[in-house]
N, C-alpha and C positions, 0 to 999 in steps of 0.2 A: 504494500500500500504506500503509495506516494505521500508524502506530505506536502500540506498544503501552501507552505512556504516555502520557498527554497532559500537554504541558507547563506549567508553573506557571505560577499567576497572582502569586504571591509576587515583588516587585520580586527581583531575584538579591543586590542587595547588602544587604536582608535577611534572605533566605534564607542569608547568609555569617556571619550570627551563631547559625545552629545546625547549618548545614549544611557537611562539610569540603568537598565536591563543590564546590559553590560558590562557595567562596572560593581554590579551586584553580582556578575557574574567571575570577575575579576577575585574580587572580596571573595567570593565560593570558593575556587580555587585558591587561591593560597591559605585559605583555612583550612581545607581536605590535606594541605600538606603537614608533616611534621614541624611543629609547632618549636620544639624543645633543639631541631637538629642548628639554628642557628645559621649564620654565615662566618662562622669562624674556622672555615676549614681550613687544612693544613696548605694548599695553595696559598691562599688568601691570607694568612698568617705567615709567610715567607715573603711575600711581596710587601708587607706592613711592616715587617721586623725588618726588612731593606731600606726602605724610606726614612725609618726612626733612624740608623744607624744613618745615611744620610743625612739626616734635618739635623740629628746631635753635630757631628762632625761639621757642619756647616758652622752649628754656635760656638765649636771650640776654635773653630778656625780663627772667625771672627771677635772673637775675646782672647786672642793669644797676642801677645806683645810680640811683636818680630824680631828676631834675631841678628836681622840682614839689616841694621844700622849700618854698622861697619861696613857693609856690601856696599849699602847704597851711597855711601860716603866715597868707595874705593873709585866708585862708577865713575862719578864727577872729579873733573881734572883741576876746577878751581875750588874744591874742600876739603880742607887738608887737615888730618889731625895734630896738633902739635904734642912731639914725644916727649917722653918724661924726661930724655936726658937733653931736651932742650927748654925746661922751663925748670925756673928757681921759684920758691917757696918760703917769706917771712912771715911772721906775725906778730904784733902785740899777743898781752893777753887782754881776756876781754873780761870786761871790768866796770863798774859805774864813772860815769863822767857828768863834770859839772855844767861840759858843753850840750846844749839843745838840740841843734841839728847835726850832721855827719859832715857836712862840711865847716864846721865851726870847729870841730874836733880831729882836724887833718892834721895840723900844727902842732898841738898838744901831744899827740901819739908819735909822730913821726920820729920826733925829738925824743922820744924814751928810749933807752940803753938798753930796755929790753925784747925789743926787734929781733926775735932770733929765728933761725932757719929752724922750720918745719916742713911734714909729709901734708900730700893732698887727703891721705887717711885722716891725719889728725887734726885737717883743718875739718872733714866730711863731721868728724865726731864732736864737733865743738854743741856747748848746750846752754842754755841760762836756769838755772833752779833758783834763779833767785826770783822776790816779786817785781825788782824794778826794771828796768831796760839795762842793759848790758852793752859796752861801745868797743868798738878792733879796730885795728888795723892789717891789711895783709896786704903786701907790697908781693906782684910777683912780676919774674923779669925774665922775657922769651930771647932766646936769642937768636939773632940773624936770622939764620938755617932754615927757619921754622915756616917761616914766609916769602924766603928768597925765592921760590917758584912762581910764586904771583908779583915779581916784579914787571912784566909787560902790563899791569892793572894800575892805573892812577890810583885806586884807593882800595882797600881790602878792609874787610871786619873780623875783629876780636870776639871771639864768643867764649862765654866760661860755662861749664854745667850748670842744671838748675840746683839754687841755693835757693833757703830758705830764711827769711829775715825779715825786717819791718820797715827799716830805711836804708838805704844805700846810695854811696856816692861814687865816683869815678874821680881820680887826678893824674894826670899827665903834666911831668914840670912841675910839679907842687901845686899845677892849678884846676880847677873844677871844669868836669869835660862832660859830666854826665850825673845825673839823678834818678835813682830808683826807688820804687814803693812797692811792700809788701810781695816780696818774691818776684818780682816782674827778671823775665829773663836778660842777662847781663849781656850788651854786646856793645862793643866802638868802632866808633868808624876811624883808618889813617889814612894819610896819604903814603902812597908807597915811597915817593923821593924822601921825603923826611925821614924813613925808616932806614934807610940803604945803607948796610955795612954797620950798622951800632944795633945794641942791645934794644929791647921794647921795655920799658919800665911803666908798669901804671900801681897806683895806689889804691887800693880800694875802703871804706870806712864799712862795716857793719853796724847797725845798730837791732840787736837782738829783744827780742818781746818776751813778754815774763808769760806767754805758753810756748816759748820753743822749747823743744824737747832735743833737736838734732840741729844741724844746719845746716845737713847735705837733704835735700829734695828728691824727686822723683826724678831720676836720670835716663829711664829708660834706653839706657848702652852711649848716652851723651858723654863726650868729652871734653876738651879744651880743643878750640877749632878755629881757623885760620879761613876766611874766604871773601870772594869775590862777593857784591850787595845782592846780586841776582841769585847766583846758590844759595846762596845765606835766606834771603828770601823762600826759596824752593824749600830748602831744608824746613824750614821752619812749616810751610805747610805740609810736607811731607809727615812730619812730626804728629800735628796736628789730626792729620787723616787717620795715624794710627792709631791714635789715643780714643780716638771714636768707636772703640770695640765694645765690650759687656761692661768692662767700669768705665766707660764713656757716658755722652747726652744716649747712644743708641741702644746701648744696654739697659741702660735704666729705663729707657722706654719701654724695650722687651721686659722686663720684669715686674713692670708696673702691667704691660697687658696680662702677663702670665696671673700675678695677683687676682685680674679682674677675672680671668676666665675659671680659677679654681673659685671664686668666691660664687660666679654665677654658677660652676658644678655644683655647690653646695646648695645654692635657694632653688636651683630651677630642675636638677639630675637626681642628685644622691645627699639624702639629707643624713649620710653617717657620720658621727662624732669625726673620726679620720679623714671626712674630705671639711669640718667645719673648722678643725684645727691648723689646716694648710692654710683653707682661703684667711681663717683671721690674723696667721703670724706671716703670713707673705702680704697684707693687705695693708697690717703695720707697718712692715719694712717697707713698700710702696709708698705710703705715706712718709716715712722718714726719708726718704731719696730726695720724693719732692718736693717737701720743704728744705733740704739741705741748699737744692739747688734754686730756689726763688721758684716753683714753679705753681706752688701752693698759696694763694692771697692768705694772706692771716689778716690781713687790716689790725681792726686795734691791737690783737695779738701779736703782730710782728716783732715787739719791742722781749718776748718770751720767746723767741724761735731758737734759741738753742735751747731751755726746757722742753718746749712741746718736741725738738726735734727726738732730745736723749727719752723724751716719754716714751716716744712710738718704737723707737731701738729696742728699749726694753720689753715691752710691751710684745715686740713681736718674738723676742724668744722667750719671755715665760709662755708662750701660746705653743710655739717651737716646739719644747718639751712637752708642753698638753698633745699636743701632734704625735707625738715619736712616743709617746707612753700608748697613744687610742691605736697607733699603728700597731704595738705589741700587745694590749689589750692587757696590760699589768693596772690600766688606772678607772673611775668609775668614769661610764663616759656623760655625766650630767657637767656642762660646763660651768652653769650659774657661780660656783663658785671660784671656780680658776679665774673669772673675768673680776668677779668681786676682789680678789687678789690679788689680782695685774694690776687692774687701776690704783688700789689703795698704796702699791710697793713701787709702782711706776711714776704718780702723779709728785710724791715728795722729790724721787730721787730726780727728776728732771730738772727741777729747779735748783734742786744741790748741784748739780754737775755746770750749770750754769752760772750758779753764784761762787762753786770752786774756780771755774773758768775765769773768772773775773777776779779774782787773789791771788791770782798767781797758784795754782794748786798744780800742778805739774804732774803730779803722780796719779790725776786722775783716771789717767786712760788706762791704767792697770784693774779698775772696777769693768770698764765693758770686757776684756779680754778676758779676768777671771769669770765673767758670767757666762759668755759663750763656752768658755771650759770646761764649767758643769754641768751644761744643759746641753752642750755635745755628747760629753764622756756618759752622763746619767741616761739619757734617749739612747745613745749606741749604744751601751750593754744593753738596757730593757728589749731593742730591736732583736738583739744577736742574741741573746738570751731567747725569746721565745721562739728565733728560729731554730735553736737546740731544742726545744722541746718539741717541735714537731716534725724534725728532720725524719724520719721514719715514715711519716704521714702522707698520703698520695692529693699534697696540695703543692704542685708548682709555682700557681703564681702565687699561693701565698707566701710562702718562701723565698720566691725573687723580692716579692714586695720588703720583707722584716731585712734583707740582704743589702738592697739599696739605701732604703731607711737608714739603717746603723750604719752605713758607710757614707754617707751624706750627715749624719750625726759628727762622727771623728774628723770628717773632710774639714766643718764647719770651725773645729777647735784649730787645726792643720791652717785655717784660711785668718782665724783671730790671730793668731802666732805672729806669722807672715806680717799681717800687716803693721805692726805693734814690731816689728825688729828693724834694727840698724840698717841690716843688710836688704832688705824690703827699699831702700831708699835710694840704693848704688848698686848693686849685683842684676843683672839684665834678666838670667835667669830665674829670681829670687821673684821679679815683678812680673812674668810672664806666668809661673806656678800661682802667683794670687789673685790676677786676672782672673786666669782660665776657673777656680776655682769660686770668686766669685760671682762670675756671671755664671757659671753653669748650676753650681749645687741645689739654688731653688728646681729646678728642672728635674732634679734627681729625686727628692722629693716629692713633686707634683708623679715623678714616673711609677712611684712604690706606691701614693695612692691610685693611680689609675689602676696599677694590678692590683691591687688588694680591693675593687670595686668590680675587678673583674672574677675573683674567687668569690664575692658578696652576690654577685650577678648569675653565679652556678649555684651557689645554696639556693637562690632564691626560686633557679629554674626547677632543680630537685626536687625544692618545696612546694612551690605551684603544683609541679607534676603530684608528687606526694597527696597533696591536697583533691585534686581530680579524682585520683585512683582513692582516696578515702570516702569523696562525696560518691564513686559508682559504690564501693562497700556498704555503705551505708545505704545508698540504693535496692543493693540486695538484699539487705538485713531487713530491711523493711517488708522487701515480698517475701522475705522468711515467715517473717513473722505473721503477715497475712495470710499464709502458708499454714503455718502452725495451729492458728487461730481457728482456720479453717476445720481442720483435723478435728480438731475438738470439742466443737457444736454437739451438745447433748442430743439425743431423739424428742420424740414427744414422752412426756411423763404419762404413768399410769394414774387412772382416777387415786389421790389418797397420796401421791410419794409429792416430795420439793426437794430439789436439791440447790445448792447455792457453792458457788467456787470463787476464789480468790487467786490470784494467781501473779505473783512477781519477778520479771527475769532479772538475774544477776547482770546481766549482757541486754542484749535485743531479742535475743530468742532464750525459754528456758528450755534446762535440760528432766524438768517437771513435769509430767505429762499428768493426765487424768483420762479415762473411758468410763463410758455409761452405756448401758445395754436392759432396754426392755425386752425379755421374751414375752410375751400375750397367752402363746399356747402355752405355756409351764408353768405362767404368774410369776415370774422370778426378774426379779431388779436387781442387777449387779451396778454394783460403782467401786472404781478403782483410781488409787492414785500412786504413781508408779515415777521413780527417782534415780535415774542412773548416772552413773560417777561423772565429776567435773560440771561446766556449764560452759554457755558460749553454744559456737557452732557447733562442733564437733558432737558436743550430748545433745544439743536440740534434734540433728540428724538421728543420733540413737535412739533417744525419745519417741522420735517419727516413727521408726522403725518397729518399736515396739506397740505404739498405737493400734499401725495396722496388724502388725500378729495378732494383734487381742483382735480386732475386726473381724479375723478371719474366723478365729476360734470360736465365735460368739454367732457369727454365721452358719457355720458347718453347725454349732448345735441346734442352731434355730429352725435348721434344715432336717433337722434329723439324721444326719449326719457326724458320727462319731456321739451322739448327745450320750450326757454324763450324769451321773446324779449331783447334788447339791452343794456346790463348793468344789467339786472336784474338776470346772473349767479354769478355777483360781490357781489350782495345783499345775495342770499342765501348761497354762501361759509362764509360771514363775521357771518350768525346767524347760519350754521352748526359749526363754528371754534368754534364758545363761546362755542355750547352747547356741542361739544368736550372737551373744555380747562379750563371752569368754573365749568360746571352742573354738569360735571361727575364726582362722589363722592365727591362734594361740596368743591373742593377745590379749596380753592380763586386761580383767576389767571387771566392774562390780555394778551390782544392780539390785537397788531392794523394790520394795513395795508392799503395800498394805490394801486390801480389799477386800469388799462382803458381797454375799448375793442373800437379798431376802425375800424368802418366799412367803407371798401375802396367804395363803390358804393355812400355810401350817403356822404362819405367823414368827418362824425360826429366821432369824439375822446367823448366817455362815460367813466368820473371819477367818481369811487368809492374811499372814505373817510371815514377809521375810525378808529380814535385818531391815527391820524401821521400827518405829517409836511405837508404842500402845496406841492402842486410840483410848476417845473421848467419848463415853455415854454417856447421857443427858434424859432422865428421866422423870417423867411425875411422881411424887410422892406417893400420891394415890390415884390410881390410873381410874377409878371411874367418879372422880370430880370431873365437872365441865370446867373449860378454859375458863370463861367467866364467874365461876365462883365465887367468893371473898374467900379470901384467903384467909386458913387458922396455922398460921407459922409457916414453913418454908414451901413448897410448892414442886421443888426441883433438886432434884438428887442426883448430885454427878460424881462422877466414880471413873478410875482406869479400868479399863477392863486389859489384865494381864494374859497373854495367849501364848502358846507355846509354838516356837519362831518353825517356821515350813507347817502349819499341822492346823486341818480345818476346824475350827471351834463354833460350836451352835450354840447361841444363845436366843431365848424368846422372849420376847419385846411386847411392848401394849402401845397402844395409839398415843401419838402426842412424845415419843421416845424420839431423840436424837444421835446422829451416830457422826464423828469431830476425827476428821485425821487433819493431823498436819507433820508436814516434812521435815528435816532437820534442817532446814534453813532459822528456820523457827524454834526448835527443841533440839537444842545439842547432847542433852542430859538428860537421867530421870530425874535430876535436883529439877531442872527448868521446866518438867511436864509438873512436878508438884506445884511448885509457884504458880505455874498458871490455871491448874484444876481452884487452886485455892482463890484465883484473881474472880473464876467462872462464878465458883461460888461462893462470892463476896456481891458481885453484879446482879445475879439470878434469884437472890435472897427473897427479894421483895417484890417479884415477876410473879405473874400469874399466868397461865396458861396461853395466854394471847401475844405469841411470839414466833416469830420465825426463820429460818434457816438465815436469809441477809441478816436479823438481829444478831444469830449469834454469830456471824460473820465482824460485824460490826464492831461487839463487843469486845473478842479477842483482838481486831485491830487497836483498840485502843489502850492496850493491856502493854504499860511503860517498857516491860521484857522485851519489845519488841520494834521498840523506838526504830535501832539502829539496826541495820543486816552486818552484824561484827565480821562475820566470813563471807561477805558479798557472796550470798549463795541466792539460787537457788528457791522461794519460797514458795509455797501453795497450801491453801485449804480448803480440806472439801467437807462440806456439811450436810446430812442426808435425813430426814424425819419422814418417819410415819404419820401425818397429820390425826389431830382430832377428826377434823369434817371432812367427808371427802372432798375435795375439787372436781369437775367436772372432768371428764376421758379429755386428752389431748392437750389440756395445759402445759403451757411452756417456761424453763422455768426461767427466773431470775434472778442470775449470778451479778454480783456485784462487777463493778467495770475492773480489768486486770492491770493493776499497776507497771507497765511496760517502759 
């Protein structure tokens, strides 16, 4: 048969841009697919671990301090470095002076006898601890040699490495040639005729600030240098260009974006302590950059911008360690109070480090250095420490994640060091290792929580799945249970019986069962309730099982087939149950049960026993009172009736008699069946005859023994009477609802 449409030729998933059909159709499709398989296949995880070692290698590239000074210096014909055994070296010492500015104090110094020859080491390590300003002299004097190459050049420039200081002068001839402020790089201009064949003598003044700590700068492979205005020029943006790597304006860009993107992982991705710990100590140190560098309006605050700046410093490594603890999962991860702490240990110390700054406190910078020391050393063990603990454990990326962590922890103390040493100031190498370290190690960081969200990302898919497959469980426990339920619908009662059932799974299904069976032709009412080991699935299934054996049993007599005398269908269900629930395939297992069959003609109740509790008789004191009466003293006489366990016992009953089993879910003991005979007959005292099988349902529910199910078992009660009045043929009874 044709259909009536014929199908598109339109691809479908352009057909989804005008079509809803189809894009419902789209949506079908990819939900028919595996849900849990991901696109994280090992292709696709090669091509991704390609590009990461890429994009890294890109950032180290570009935060590496080059090497190739020297190179690029060798390149150029007019930049010449001047050797060490063509340059001299004197200096004052430095000292307070009464002179104001640095050229006021050229005279004064020059004139002192203590002028004496020194190394460019020892001028690199010169320092002020004092609070006041501190005044030098350092005369140095190049010779000839040094610039004789650039004699074809009308003028050439002096250049010295960068220092560091607060005022500076230049003199040539005892006279002033040049003025500098606040470390500005030192450079003169000569004529080269004036230079030709004699020594170069210049005099230099320092004037040192009561924060200098060194007074050699950041040299980045710089020397003492000789050249032409145009290289000198080049050099200098050459310089310039390099500096622009991770501790450059372009690095702190990138780590200000990088701040933004883990803070927006944290509000808008993955709300785990571990991505909230990154974005807020990378978010601080963002902020600390940009106000270092004016990039931050404080308006009236500006006059505090070194407080708020040393605030957010700190601030972002107490967070730091909050990070590197929720990465190892040693700390709680509620923040509220680490921030209560940050701020209250941060907002003093800012202002201190500021108003140290302004005393002359010199020794302050050994406080940030010791903090990043313990907030490295403390987060790298807690990292490496719990990757010990789960080394065995089949989690990779959580592993890489606590690997990189603690090694981005030690990096961090590795990169305090650095910057805080001598050699950080003048060694090429020393400033290339603190670079590359600090522009890369947030990164390192930011990389251990992406895997550690990507281990969070499998628990969660596990659990999802986990979840599915518990809601189908539960799915089926339900049609167990409506299953079970099913099974065990009473027939229609005989004029004159009521029964009443209670019934509690430990689980969703019990392993509890109860049968009831009218025979008509024999007059005989049997009810049983039958308890086989364990509960759950597994005994509701045995349960079943046993159900229908009694079904059958109960049939074939009803048929005339195999029919037995009085009690003795009780017997052979008890030895077909075993050889059900023990013999077959020998697997140990246990089964009691308790039942009667009462015959209305001879008026005899026949108990079957075996390995369950007594039952409960409940009788009129005096069987031919009517219900209605008044009552002369008790009314109800209830008693165990003790029966010997496998072995049919008759006993004859009168109207108005009661017959109480209950499981051992309920009576663990005979102490626990007295207590509650006695609870019956404490309740029943005052009862007259107008009562019924749901009452005394009712009442044993409310019997304190019975509050709690101490062995999550299991529970059921059946309660069976011979009424006073008859009920009419066919009534049905009414069992109380089964607590399920």
């Amino acid at each position: 048969m044709k259909s009536d449409k014929a199908p598109s030729r339109v691809p479908l998933l352009l057909r989804a841009l005008y079509s809803d059909a189809a894009l419902k159709a789209i949506y079908a499709r990819r939900k028919a697919e595996d849900p849990d398989a991901g696109v994280r296949s090992q292709i696709n995880a090669i091509i991704a671990m390609g590009l990461l070692i890429i994009v890294f290698s890109v950032l180290v590239v570009a935060a590496w301090v080059p090497q190739n000074i020297s190179e690029y210096i060798k390149s150029r014909d007019q930049l010449l470095v001047v050797e060490s055994g063509d340059q001299t070296w004197r200096a004052t010492k430095f000292a307070e002076s009464s002179c104001e500015f640095p050229a006021g104090c050229h005279d004064e110094l020059s004139n002192r006898s203590e002028l004496a020859s020194t190394t460019t080491t020892e001028i690199d390590e010169l320092a002020n601890p004092d609070k006041n300003h501190r005044v030098g002299l350092i005369r140095i004097e190049i010779q000839p040699e040094a610039f004789a190459p650039l004699d074809q050049l009308r003028a050439f420039v002096l250049s010295l490495p960068s220092y560091r200081y607060y005022r500076a002068a230049a003199f040539v001839d005892g006279k002033v040639a040049k003025t500098f402020l606040l470390s500005e790089r030192i450079n003169l201009n000569f004529e080269t005729a004036n230079q030709t064949g004699r020594p170069l003598v210049v005099d230099f003044v320092f004037v040192l600030d009561s924060e200098q700590r060194t007074f050699a700068g950041v040299r980045n492979g710089e020397s003492m240098m000789v050249a032409s205005q145009g290289e000198y020029n080049r050099f200098v943006a050459f310089l310039s260009q390099q500096r622009t790597g991770a501790t450059g304006a372009v690095g702190m860009v990138a780590k200000i974006a990088v701040a933004l993107f883990c803070l927006l992982l944290f509000l808008v991705i993955d709300s785990s302590p571990e991505s909230l710990g990154l974005g807020l100590f990378m978010g601080f140190e963002a902020a600390a950059m940009a106000i270092g560098q004016g990039w931050l309006p404080l308006g009236p605050l500006a006059e505090h911008k070194t407080a708020i700046g040393h605030f957010c410093w700190q601030s972002g490594d107490l967070m730091k360690l909050y990070f590197l603890l929720q990465i190892a999962r040693v700390a709680r991860p509620k923040a509220g109070v680490w921030l209560i702490a940050t701020v209250a240990l941060s907002l003093p110390y800012g202002f201190f480090m500021q108003w140290a700054a302004q005393n002359g406190m010199n020794w302050i910078w050994q406080i940030p250095r010791s903090r990043d020391t313990i907030v490295g050393v403390v987060g790298g063990i807690a990292c490496l420490r719990a990757f010990w603990f789960i080394r065995n454990e089949a989690l990779p990326w959580r592993k890489a994640a606590l690997l990189i962590a603690g090694a981005g922890g030690f990096l961090e103390v590795l990169a305090s060091w650095t910057a805080h040493s001598t050699a950080m100031q003048v060694i090429p190498i020393v400033q290339t290792i603190y670079t590359v370290l600090q522009g890369n190690i947030g990164y390192l960081f930011a990389v251990s929580t992406f895997l550690n969200i990507s281990t969070l990302e499998n628990r969660v898919r596990a659990l999802s799945k986990s979840q599915v497959r518990a809601k189908e469980l539960e799915r089926e426990l339900d049609i167990a249970r409506m299953v079970q339920r099913s099974l065990l619908v009473p027939p229609r009662l005989p004029r004159g019986i009521s029964l009443s059932c209670y019934q509690e799974a430990a689980l969703y299904v019990s392993g509890d069962t109860y049968f009831v069976n009218w025979d008509r032709k024999a007059k005989r009412f049997t009810f049983m309730l039958n308890d086989v080991t364990g509960h759950g699935i597994q005994a509701a299934l045995k349960a079943s099982a046993c159900n229908i054996l009694a079904k059958t049993i109960w049939h074939d007599a009803g048929t005339g087939v195999g029919a037995r005398a009085s009690g003795e269908n009780l017997r052979r269900f008890d030895e077909l149950s075993k050889e059900l629930l023990v013999e077959s395939g020998n697997i140990p297992d246990f089964n009691s049960m308790i039942a009667a069959e009462f015959d209305i003609d001879t008026k005899l109740l026949s108990i079957y026993r075996s390995n369950f509790s007594f039952p409960i008789l409940i009788r009129p004191v005096d069987p031919n009172l009517r219900p209605d009466d008044p009552i002369l003293g008790e009314f109800w006489n209830i008693a165990i009736v003790p029966t010997a366990n496998q072995t049919v016992t008759p006993i004859e009953i009168h109207r108005g008699t009661f017959m109480m089993f209950l499981s051992d879910g309920f009576l663990e003991s005979s102490r626990d069946l007295k207590k509650f005979t006695a609870h019956l007959r404490q309740k029943l005292s005052s009862r007259n005859g107008l009562i019924d099988v749901n009452t005394i349902n009712e009442i044993a529910l409310r019997y304190e023994g019975f509050a709690i199910n101490r062995n999550n078992d299991d529970r059921t009660i059946l309660v069976f009477q011979w009424e006073f009045a008859e009920a009419a043929e066919g009534q049905l009874p009414q069992p109380l609802p089964a607590n399920q």
